[in-house]
N, CA, C and O atoms as a GROMACS GRO file, in nm:
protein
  376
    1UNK      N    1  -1.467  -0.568   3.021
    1UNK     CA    2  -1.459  -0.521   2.883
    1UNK      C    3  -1.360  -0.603   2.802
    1UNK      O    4  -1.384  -0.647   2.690
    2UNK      N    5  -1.233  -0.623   2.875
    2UNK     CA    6  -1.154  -0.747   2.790
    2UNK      C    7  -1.209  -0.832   2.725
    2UNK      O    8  -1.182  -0.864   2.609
    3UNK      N    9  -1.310  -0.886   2.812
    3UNK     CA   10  -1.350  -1.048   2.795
    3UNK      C   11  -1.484  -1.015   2.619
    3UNK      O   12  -1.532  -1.089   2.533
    4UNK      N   13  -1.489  -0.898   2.642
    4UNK     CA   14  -1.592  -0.876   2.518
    4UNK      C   15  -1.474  -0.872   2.412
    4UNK      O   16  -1.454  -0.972   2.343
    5UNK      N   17  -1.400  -0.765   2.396
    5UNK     CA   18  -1.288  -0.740   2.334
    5UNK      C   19  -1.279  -0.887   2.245
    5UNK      O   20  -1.328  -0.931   2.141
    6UNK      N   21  -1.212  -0.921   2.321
    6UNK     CA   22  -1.143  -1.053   2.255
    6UNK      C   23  -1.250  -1.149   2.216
    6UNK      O   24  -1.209  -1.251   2.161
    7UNK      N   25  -1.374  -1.136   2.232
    7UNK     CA   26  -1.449  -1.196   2.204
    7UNK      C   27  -1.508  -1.168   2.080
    7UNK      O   28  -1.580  -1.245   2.016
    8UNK      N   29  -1.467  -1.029   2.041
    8UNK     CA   30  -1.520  -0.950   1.932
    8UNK      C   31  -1.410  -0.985   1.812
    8UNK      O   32  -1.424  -0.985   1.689
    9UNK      N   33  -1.314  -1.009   1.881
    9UNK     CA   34  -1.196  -1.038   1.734
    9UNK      C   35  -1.201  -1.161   1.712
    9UNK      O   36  -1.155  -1.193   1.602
   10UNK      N   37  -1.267  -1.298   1.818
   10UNK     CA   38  -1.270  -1.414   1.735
   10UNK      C   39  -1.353  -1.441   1.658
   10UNK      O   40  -1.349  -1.523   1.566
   11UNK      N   41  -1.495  -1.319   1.715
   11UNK     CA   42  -1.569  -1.332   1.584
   11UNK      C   43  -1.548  -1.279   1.488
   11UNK      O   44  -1.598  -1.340   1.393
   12UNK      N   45  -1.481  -1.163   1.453
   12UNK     CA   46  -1.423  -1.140   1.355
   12UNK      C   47  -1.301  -1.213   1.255
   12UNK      O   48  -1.282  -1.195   1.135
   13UNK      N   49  -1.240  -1.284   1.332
   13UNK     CA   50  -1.134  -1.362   1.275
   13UNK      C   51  -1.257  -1.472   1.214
   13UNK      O   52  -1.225  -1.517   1.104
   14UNK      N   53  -1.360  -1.511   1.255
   14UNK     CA   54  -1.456  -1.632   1.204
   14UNK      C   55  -1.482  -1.571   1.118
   14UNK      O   56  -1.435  -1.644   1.030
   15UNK      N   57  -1.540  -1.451   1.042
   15UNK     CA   58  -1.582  -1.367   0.937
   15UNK      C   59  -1.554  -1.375   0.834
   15UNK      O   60  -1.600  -1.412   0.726
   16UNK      N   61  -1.408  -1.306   0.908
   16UNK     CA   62  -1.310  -1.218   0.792
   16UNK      C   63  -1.225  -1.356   0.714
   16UNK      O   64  -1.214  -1.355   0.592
   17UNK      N   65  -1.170  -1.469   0.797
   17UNK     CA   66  -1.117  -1.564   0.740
   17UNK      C   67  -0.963  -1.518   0.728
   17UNK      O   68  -0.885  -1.570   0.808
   18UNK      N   69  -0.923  -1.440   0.649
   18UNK     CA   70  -0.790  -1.409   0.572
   18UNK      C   71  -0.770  -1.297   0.685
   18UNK      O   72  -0.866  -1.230   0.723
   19UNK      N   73  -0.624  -1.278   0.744
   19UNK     CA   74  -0.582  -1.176   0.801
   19UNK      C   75  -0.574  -1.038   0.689
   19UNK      O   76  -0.529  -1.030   0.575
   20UNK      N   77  -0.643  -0.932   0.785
   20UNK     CA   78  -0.621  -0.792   0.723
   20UNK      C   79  -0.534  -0.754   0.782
   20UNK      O   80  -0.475  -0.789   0.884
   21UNK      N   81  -0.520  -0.627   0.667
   21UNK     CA   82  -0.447  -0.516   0.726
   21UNK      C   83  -0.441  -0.496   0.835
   21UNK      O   84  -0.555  -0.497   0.883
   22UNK      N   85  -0.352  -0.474   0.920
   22UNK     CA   86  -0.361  -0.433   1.054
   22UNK      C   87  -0.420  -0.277   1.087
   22UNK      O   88  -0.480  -0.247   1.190
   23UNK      N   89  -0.398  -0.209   1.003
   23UNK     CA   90  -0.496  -0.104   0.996
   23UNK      C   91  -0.637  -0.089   0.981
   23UNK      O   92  -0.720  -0.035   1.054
   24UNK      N   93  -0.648  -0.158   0.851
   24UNK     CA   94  -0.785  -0.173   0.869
   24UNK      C   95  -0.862  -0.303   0.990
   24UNK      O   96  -0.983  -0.319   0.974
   25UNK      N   97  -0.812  -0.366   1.072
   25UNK     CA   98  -0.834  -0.434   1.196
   25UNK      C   99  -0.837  -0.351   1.283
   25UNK      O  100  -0.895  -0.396   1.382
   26UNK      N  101  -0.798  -0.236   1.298
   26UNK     CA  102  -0.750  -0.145   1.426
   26UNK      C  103  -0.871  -0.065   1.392
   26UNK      O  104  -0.937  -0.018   1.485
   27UNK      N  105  -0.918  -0.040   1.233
   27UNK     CA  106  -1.044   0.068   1.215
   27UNK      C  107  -1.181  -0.046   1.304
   27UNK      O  108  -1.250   0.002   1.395
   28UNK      N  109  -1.195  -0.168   1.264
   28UNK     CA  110  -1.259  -0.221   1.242
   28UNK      C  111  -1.303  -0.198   1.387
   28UNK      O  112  -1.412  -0.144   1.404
   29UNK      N  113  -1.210  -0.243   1.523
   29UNK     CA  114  -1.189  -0.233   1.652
   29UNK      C  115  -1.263  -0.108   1.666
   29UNK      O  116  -1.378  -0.123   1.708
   30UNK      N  117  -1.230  -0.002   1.644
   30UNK     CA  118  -1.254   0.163   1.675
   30UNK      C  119  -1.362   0.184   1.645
   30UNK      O  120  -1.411   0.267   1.722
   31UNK      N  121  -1.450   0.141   1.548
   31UNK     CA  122  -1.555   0.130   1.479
   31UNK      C  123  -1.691   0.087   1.598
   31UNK      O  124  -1.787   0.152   1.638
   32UNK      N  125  -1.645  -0.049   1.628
   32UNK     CA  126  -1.696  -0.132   1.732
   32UNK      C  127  -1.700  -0.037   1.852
   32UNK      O  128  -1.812   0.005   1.882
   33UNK      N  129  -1.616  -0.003   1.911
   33UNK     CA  130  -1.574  -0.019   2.029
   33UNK      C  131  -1.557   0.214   2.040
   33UNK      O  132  -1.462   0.282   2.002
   34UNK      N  133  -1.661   0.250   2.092
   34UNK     CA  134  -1.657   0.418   2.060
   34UNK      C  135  -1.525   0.461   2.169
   34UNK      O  136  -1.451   0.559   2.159
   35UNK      N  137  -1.524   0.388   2.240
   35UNK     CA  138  -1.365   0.472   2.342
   35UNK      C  139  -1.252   0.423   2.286
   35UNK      O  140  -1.147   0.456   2.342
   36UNK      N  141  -1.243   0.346   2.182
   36UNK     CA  142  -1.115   0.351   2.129
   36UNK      C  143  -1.001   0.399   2.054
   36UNK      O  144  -1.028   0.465   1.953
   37UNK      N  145  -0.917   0.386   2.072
   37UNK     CA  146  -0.802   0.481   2.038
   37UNK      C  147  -0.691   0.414   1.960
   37UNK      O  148  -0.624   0.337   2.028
   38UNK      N  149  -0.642   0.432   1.783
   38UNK     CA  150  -0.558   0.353   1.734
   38UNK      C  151  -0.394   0.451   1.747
   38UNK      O  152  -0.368   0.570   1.728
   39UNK      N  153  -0.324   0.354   1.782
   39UNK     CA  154  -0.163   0.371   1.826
   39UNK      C  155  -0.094   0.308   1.689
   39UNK      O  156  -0.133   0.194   1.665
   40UNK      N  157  -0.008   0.357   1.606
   40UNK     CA  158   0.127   0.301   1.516
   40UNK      C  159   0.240   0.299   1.489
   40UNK      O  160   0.255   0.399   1.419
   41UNK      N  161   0.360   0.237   1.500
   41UNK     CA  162   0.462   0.252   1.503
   41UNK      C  163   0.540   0.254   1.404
   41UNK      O  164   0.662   0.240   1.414
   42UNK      N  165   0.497   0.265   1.332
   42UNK     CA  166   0.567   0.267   1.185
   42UNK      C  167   0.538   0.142   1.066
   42UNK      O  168   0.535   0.156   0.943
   43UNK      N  169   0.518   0.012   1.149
   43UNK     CA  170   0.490  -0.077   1.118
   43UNK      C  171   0.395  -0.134   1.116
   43UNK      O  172   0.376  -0.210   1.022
   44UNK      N  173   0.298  -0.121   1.220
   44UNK     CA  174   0.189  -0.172   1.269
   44UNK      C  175   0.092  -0.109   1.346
   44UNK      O  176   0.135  -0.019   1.417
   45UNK      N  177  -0.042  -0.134   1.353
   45UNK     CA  178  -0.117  -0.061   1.467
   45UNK      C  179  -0.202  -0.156   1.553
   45UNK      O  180  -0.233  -0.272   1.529
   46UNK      N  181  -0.221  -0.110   1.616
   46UNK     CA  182  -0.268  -0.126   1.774
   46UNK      C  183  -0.390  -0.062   1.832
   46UNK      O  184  -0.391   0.061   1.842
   47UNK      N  185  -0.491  -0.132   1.869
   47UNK     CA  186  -0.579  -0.054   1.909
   47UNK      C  187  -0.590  -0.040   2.094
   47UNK      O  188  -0.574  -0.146   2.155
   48UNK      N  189  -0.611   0.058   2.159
   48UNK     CA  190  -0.641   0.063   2.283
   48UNK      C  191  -0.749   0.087   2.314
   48UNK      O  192  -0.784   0.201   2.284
   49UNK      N  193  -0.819   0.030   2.362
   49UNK     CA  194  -0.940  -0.015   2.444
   49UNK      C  195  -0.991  -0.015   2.611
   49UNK      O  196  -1.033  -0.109   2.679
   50UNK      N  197  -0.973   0.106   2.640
   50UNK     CA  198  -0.994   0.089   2.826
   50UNK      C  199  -0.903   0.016   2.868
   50UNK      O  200  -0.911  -0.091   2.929
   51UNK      N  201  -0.791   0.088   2.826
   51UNK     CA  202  -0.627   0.074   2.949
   51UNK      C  203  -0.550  -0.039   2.857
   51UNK      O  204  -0.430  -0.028   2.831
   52UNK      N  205  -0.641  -0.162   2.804
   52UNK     CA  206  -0.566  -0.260   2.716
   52UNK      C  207  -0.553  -0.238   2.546
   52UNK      O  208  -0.633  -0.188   2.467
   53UNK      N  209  -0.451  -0.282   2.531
   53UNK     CA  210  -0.397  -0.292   2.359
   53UNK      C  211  -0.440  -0.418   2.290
   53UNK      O  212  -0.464  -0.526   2.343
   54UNK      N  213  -0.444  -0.388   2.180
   54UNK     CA  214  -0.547  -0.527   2.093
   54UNK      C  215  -0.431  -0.533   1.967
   54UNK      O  216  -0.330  -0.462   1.965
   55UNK      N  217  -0.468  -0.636   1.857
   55UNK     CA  218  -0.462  -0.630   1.729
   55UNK      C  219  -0.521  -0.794   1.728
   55UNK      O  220  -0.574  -0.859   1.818
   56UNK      N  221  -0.488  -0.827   1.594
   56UNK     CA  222  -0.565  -0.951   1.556
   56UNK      C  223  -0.519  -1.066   1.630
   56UNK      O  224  -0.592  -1.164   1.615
   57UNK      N  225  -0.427  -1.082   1.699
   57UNK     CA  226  -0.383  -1.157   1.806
   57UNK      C  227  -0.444  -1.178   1.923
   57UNK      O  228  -0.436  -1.276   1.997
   58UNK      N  229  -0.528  -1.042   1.938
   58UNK     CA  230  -0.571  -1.057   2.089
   58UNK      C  231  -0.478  -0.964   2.163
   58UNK      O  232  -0.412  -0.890   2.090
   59UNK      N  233  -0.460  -0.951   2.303
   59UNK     CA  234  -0.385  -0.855   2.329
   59UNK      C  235  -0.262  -0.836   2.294
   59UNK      O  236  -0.188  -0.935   2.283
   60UNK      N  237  -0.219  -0.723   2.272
   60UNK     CA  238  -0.130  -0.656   2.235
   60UNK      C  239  -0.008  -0.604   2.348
   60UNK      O  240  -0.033  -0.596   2.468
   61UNK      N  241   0.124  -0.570   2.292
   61UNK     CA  242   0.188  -0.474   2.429
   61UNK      C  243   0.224  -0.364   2.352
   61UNK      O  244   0.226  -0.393   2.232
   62UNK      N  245   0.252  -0.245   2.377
   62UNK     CA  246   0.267  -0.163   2.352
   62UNK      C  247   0.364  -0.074   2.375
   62UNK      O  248   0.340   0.014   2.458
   63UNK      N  249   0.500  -0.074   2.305
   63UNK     CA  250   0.606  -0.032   2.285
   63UNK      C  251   0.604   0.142   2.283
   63UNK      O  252   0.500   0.205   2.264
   64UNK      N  253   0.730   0.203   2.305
   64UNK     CA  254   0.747   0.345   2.343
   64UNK      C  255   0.733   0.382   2.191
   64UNK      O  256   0.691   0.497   2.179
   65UNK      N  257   0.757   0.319   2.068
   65UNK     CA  258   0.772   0.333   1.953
   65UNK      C  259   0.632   0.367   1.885
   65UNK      O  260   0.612   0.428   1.779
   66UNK      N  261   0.511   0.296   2.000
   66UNK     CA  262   0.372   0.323   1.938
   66UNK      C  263   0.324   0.473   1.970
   66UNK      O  264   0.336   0.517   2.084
   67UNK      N  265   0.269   0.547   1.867
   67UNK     CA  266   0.201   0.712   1.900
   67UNK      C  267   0.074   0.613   1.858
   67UNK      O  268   0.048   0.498   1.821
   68UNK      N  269  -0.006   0.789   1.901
   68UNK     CA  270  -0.127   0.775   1.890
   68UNK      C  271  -0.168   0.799   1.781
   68UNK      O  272  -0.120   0.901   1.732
   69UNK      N  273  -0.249   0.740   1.711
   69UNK     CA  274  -0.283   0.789   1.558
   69UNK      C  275  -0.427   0.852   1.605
   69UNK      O  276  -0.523   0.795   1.656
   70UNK      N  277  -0.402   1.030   1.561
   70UNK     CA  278  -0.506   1.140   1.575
   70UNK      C  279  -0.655   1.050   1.510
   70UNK      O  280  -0.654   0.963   1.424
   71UNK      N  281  -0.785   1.112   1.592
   71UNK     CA  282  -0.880   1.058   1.559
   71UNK      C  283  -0.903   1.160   1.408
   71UNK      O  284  -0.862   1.273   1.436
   72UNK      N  285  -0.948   1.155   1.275
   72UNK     CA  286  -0.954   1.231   1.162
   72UNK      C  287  -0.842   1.265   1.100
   72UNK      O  288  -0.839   1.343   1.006
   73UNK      N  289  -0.737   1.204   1.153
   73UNK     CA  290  -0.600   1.222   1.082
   73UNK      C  291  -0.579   1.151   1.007
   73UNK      O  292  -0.614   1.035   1.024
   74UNK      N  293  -0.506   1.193   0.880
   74UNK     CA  294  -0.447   1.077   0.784
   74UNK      C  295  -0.515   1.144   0.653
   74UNK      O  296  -0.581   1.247   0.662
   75UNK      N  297  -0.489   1.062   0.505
   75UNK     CA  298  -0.513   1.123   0.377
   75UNK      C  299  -0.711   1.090   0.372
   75UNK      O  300  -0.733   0.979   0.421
   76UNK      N  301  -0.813   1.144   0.336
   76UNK     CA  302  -0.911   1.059   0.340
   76UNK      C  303  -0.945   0.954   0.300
   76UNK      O  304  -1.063   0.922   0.319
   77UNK      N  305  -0.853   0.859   0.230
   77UNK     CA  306  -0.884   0.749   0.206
   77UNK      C  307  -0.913   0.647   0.350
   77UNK      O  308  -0.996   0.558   0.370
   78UNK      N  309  -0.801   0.709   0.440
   78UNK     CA  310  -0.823   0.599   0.565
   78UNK      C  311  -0.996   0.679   0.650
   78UNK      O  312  -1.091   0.614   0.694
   79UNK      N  313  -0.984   0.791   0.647
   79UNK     CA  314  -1.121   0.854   0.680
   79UNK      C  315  -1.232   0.777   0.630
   79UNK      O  316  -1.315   0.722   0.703
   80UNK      N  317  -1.231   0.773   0.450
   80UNK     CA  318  -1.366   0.709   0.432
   80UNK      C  319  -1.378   0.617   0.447
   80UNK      O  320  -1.492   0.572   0.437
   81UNK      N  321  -1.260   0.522   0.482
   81UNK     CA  322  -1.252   0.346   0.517
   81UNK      C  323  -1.329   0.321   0.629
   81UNK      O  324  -1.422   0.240   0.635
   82UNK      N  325  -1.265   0.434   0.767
   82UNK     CA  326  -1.326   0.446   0.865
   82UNK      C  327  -1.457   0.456   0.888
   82UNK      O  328  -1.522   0.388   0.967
   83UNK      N  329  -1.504   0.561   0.802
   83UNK     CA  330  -1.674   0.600   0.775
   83UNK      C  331  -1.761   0.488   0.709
   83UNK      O  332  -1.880   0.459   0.720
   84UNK      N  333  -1.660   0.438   0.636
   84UNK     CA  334  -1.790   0.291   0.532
   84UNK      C  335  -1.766   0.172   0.663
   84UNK      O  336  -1.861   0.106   0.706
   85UNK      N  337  -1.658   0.160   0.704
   85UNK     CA  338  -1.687   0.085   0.781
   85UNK      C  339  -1.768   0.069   0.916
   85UNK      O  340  -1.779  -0.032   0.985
   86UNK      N  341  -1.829   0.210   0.940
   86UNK     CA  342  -1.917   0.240   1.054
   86UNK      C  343  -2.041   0.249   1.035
   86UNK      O  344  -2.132   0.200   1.101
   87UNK      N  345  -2.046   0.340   0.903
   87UNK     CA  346  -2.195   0.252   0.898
   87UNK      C  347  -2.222   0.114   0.809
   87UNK      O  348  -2.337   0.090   0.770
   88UNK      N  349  -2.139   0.046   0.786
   88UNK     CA  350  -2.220  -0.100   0.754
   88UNK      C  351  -2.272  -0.143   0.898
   88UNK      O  352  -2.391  -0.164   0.925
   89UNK      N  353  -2.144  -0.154   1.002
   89UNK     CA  354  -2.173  -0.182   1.130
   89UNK      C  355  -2.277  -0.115   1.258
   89UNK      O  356  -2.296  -0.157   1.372
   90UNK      N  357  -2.324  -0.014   1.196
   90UNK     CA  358  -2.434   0.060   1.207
   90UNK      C  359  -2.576  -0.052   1.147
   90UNK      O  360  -2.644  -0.137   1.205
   91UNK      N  361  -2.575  -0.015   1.049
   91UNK     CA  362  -2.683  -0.091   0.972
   91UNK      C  363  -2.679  -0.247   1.045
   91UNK      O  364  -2.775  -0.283   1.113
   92UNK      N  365  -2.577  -0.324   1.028
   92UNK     CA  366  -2.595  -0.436   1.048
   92UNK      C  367  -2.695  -0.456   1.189
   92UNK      O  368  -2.803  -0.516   1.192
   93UNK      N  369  -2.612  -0.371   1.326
   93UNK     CA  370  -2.711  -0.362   1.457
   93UNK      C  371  -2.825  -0.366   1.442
   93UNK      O  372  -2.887  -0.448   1.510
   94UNK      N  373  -2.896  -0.282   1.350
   94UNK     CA  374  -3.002  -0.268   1.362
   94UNK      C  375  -3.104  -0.350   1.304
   94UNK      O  376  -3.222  -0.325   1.324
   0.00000   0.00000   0.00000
């Protein structure tokens, strides 16, 4: 699953061009990837992926400082970010 992982963010880094938000990179991940789980520390987020941590770097480590950011948690703006961004990536599959 790593080897997809990281395979999924260079194509995304080919895409996207300009670094995002690290949030919205971590939706983007979660989106992709249905067992994933986004972690933030105040500063930054992190996505976990079957035991490993990601962000636009590629793997990630993951500090005592990172929580888990609740799946539906947050103001809905990050909700509907989450939602438009699932189904474009919906649509696109198909």
């Amino acid at each position: 699953m790593a080897e997809e992982v990281i395979a999924y963010i260079e194509y995304l880094k080919s895409e996207i061009k300009e670094r995002p938000q690290c949030m919205m990179f971590a939706l983007l991940l979660k989106c992709k990837f249905d067992n994933a789980h986004m972690f933030y520390d105040n500063n930054h987020f992190i996505t976990l992926i079957e035991g490993k941590y990601y962000d636009w770097d590629g793997e990630a480590e993951r500090t005592e400082q990172f929580l888990m950011f609740p799946d539906g948690y947050g103001d809905n703006h990050i909700v509907n970010h989450y939602h438009a961004i699932k189904d474009r990536f919906n649509k696109q599959a198909k």
